[in-house]
C-alpha positions as a printed Julia matrix, in Angstrom:
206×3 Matrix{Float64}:
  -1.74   -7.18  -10.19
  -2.61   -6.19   -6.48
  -2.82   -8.44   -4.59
  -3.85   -6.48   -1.19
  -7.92   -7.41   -2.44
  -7.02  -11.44   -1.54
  -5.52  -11.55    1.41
  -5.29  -15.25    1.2
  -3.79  -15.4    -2.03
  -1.44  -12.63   -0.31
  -0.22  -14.45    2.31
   0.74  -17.52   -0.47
   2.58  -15.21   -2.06
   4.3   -14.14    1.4
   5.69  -17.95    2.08
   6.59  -18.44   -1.38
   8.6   -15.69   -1.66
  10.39  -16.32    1.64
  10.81  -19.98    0.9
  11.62  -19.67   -3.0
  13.74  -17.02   -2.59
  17.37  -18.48   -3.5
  15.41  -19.33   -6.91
  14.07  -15.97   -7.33
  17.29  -14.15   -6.74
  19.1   -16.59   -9.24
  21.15  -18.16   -6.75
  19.72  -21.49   -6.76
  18.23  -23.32  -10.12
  14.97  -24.77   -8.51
  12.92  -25.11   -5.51
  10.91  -28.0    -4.66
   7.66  -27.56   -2.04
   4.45  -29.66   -1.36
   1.43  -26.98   -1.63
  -2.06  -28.46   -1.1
  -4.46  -29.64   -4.04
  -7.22  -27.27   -3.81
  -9.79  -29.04   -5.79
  -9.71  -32.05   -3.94
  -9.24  -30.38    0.0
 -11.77  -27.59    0.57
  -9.67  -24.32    2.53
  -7.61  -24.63    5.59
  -4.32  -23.54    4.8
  -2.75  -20.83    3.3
  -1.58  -22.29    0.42
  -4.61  -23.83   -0.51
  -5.34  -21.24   -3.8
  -1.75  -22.15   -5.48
  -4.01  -24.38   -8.06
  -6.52  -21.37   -8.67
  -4.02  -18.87   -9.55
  -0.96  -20.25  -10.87
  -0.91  -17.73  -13.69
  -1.09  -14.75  -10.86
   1.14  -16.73   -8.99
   4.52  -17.45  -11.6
   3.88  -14.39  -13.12
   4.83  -12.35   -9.59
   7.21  -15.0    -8.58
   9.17  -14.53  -12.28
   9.3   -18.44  -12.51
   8.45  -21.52  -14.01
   6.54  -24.73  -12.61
   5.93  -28.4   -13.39
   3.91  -30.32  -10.84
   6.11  -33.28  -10.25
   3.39  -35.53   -8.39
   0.27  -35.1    -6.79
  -1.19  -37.09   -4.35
  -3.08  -37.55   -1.31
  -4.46  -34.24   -1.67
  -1.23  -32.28   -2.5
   0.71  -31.62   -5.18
   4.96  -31.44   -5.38
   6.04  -28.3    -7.42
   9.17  -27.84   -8.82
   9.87  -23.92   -9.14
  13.01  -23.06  -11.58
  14.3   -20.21  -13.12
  14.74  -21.49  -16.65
  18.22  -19.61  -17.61
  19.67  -20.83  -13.9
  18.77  -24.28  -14.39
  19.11  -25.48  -17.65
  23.15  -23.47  -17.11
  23.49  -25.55  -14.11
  22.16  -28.84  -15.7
  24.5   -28.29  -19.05
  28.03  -27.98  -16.43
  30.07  -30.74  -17.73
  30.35  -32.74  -14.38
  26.46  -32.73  -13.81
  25.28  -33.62  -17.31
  27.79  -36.36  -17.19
  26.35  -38.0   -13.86
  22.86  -37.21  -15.15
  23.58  -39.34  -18.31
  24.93  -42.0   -15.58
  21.65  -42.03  -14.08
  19.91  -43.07  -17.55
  18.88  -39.16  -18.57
  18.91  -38.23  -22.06
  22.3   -36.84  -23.74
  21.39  -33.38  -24.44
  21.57  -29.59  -23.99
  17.97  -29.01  -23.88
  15.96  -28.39  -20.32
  12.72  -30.18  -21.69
  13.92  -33.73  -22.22
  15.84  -33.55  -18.64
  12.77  -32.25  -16.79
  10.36  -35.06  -18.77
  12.37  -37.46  -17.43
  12.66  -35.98  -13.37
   8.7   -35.56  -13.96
   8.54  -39.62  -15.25
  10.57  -41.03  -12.88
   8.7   -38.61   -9.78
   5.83  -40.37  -10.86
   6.72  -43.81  -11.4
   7.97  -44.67   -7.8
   6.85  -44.14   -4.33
  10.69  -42.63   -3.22
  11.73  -38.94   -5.75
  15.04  -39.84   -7.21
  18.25  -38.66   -5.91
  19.36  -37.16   -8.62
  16.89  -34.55   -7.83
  19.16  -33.06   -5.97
  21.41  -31.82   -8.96
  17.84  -29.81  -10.1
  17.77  -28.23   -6.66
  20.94  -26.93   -7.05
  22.76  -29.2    -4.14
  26.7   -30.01   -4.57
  26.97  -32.95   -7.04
  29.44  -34.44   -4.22
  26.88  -34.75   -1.66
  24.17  -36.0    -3.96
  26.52  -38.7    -5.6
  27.44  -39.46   -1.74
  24.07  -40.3    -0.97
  23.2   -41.99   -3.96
  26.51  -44.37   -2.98
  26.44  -44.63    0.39
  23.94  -42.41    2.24
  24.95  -43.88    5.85
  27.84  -41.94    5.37
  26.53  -38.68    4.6
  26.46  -36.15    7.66
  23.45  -33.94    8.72
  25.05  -30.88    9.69
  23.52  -28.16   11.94
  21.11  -26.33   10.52
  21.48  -27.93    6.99
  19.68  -28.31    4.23
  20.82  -31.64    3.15
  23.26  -34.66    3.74
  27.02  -34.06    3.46
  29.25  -36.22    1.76
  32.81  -35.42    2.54
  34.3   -31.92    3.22
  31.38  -29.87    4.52
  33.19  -26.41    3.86
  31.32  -26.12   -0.02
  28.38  -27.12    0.95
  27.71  -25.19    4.23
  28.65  -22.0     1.83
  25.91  -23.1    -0.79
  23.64  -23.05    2.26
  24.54  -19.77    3.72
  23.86  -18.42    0.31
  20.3   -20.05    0.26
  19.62  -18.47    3.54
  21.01  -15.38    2.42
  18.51  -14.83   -0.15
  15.8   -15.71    1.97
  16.44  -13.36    4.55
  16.72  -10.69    2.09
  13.58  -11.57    0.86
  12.12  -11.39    4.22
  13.4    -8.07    5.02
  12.29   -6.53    2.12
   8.62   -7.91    2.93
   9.21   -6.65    6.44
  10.57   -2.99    5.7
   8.05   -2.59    3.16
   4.44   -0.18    3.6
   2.54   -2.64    2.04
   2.91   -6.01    0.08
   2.92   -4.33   -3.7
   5.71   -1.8    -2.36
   7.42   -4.95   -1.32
   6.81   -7.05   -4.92
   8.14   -4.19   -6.32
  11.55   -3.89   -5.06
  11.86   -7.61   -5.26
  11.0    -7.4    -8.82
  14.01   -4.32   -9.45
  16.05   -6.99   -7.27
  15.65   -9.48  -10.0
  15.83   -7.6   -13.11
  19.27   -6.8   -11.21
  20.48  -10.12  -10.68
């Protein structure tokens, strides 16, 4: 697909790339963003066409998507690399404080994501536990879930801390990692194909 003939539906691509990227390169088992619902809001931003092309969309991103909620004109998305996640979900520590939280006992991905999707829904706050799908240390969601006064924003982070920052800040240098590799590669490239191209050999690498 080229997509040099939309430039709009180009530059979407551009920020999710850049801002998905830890999930593209398999570091990181999901991404979470807020895109706007283009078929209530007429243009404006960027990121307005995500509901028009979807297909176009996850099929040069290499990813799933579940919308998680939409409302007030915008949709949450919840971006995951199937393999990544449902791996990270089944490690013996997280499945155990998932079934804690009242999620199903099982190996499979669906179950666990119909229930994140129910419960995204249900109230006006997401769940903490979302955190374990975005691929946060289960320390410093379980911190905040138990005492989120406690928790520490750190410079530059991407979360609340609980406890020893040391694992965490090196789960978020890896996150930034990717992204900046992403952006170089749509920064060194000719043009934006060149670029999807590379960043497709990049993940059939990973």
């Amino acid at each position: 697909m080229s997509q040099t003939k939309c430039p709009f539906l180009r530059q979407l691509l551009q920020y999710l790339l850049v801002k998905l990227a830890p999930v593209i390169l398999r570091v990181k088992p999901a991404g979470m963003l807020r895109l706007t619902n283009c078929r209530q809001l007429a243009g404006g931003r960027q990121y307005d066409l995500f509901c028009v092309h979807q297909r176009e969309v996850m099929e040069s991103l290499k990813l799933e998507c579940r919308i998680l909620r939409s409302e007030a004109g915008e949709s949450v998305v919840l971006f995951f690399d199937r393999a990544r996640l449902a791996r990270a979900l089944a490690e013996p520590e997280a499945a155990e404080f998932l079934q804690s939280c009242g999620y199903p006992v099982t190996q499979e991905l669906e179950p666990l994501l119909e229930e994140l999707i129910a419960r995204c829904r249900s109230g006006r706050e997401f769940p903490h536990e979302i955190g374990i799908f975005l691929g946060y240390p289960l320390k410093d969601v379980r911190g905040f879930i138990e005492n989120s006064a406690a928790c520490l924003a750190v410079p530059r982070g991407l979360w609340r801390v609980a406890g020893d920052p040391a694992e965490s800040l090196r789960v978020m240098e890896q996150y930034r990692c990717a992204e900046q590799t992403i952006q170089s590669v749509l920064e060194r490239s000719v043009s934006f194909d060149r670029a999807l191209s590379r960043i497709h050999r990049v993940i059939a690498a990973a």
